[in-house]
N, C-alpha and C positions, 0 to 999 in steps of 0.2 A: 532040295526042299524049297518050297513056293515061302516068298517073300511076302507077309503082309501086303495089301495096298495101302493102307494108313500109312505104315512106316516107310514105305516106298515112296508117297507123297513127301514125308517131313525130310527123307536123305533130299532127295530132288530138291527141295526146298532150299535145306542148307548147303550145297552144292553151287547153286543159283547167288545167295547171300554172299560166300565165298568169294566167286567170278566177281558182283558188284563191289564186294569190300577191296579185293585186291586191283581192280582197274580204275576205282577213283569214281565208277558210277553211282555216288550214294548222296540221296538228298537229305535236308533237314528237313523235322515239321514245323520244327520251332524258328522262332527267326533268329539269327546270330547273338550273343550276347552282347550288350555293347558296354562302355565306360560309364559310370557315373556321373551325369551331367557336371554334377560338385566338383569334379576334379577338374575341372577346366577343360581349355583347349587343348585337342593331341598335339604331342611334341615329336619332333621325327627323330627318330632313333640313329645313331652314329652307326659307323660299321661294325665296332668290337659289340656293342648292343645288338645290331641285327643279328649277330651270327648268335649271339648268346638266347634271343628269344627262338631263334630259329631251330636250334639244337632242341631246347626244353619243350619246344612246341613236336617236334619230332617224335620227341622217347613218348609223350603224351599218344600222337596218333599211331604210335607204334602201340601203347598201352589200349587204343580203342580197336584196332586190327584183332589185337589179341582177345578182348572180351566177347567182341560178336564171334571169333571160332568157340571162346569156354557157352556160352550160351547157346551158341544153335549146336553144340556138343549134349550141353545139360537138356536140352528140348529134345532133343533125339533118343536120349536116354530117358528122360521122367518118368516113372511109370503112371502119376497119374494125370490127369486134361488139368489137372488143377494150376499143380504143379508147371507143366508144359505150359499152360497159358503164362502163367507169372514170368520163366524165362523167356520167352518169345517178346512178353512187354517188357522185358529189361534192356534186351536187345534193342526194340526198337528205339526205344530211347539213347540207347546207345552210339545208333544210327547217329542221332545230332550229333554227340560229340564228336564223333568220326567225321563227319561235313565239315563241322567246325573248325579243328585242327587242320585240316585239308584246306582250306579256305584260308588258314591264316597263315600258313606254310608258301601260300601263293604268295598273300600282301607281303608278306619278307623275303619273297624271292629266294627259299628255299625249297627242299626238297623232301618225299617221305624217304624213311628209311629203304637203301636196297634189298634188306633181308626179308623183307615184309611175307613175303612168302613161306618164306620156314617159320617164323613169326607165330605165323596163322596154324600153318599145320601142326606146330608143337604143342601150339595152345587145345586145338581141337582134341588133340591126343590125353592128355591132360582134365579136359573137360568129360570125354567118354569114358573116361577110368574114373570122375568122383560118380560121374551119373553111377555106373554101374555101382557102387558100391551101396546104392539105398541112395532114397530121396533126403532122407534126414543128413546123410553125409554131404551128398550134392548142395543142398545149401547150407553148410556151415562151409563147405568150401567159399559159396559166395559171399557169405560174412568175410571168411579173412579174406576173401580177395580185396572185397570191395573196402574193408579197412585199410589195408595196406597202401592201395589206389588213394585213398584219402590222405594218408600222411607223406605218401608221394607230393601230392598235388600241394600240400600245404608247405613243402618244402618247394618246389617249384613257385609260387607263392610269393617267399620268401625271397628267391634270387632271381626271379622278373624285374627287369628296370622299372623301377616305381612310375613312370611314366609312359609305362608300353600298359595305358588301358584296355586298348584291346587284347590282349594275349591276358592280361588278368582278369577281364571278364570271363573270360571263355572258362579260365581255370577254376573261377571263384565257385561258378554254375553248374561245373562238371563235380565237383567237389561237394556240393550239395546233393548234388544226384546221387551220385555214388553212397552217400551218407542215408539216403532216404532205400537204396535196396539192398545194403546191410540190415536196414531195420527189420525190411519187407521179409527178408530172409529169415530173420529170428524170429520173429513174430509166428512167421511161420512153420517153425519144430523144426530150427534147424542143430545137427549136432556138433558139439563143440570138437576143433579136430584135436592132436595129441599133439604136442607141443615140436616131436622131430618133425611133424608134414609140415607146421608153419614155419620152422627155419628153415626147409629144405624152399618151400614156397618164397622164403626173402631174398634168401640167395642166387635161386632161380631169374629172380624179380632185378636183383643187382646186376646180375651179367646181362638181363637184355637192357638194361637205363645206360650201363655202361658202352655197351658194344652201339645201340642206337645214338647213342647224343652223337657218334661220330661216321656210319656208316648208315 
């Protein structure tokens, strides 16, 4: 059976997205977030601080690995251009935050996660199973994802050394992001899921925050 050429284009597409997210090829559009001017001058963080921002900034670019696979997943599946447009702009915005963390992962003289790779694939896998179940499901998945991703972040937030602005910007701005394509999502007919797919989704969510902060 002859394959679409549309769809042939969008696999090739996210195939390409892949290759960039997992080699570290990927730019921002945006410019890095930075500190608060009000907060003063940066303070340089001790070693038990460096590894603690460095872990949290981790499971973070491990969480943006995983969103560009759920998204070029849900774009491959959308049935409709509307729809496929909105993931595709979720993604790319996503892109930032994946540069970002990337980027700050260097100034700390860490590292991404080595599982990044199954990471990605699980996530894709994951993301090709809400698409297929209707669009209305596809994003209410991205609602709880992208709730979840927010009280993640709010709790990393939390245990950031109050003096590591850059790793709090970066978090504070992804956290909004994520906040504004929840919304996108609902706004746009998305359906609420049953209450065992979002535990199964927490839990899911627990063993990679777990397994990332250290691998």
């Amino acid at each position: 059976m002859l394959i679409p050429m549309h769809l042939t284009d969008r696999v090739l597409s996210s195939l390409d997205v892949a290759l960039r997210t997992l080699s570290g090829a990927v730019h921002a559009s945006r410019p890095t977030p930075r500190e608060n001017a009000e907060a003063g001058p940066a303070v340089e963080l001790d070693g038990s601080e460096r590894r603690l921002a460095g872990a949290l900034m981790r499971v973070n670019h491990v969480g943006e690995v995983c969103a560009q696979a759920l998204y070029q997943a849900q774009a491959v599946t959308a049935r409709t251009p509307a729809l496929r447009e909105q993931m595709s702009a979720a993604a790319r915005e996503e892109i930032d935050h994946l540069a970002w963390t990337q980027q700050r992962l260097d100034e700390l003289g860490d590292r991404p996660s080595l599982l990044n790779p199954l990471w990605y694939a699980g996530a894709f896998g994951i993301g090709l199973l809400a698409g297929r179940l209707g669009d209305a499901t596809s994003l209410g998945f991205v609602v709880e994802t992208e709730r979840q991703v927010e009280a993640h972040l709010a709790g990393h937030l939390e245990r950031l050394p109050l003096h590591d602005g850059r790793s709090r910007a970066i978090v504070a701005q992804m956290q909004h992001d994520e906040s504004r394509h929840a919304q996108a999502a609902q706004q746009a007919g998305a359906l609420p899921l049953p209450l065992p797919v979002k535990w199964a989704m927490r839990a899911a969510a627990k063993v990679m925050t777990v397994t990332a902060h250290r691998v």
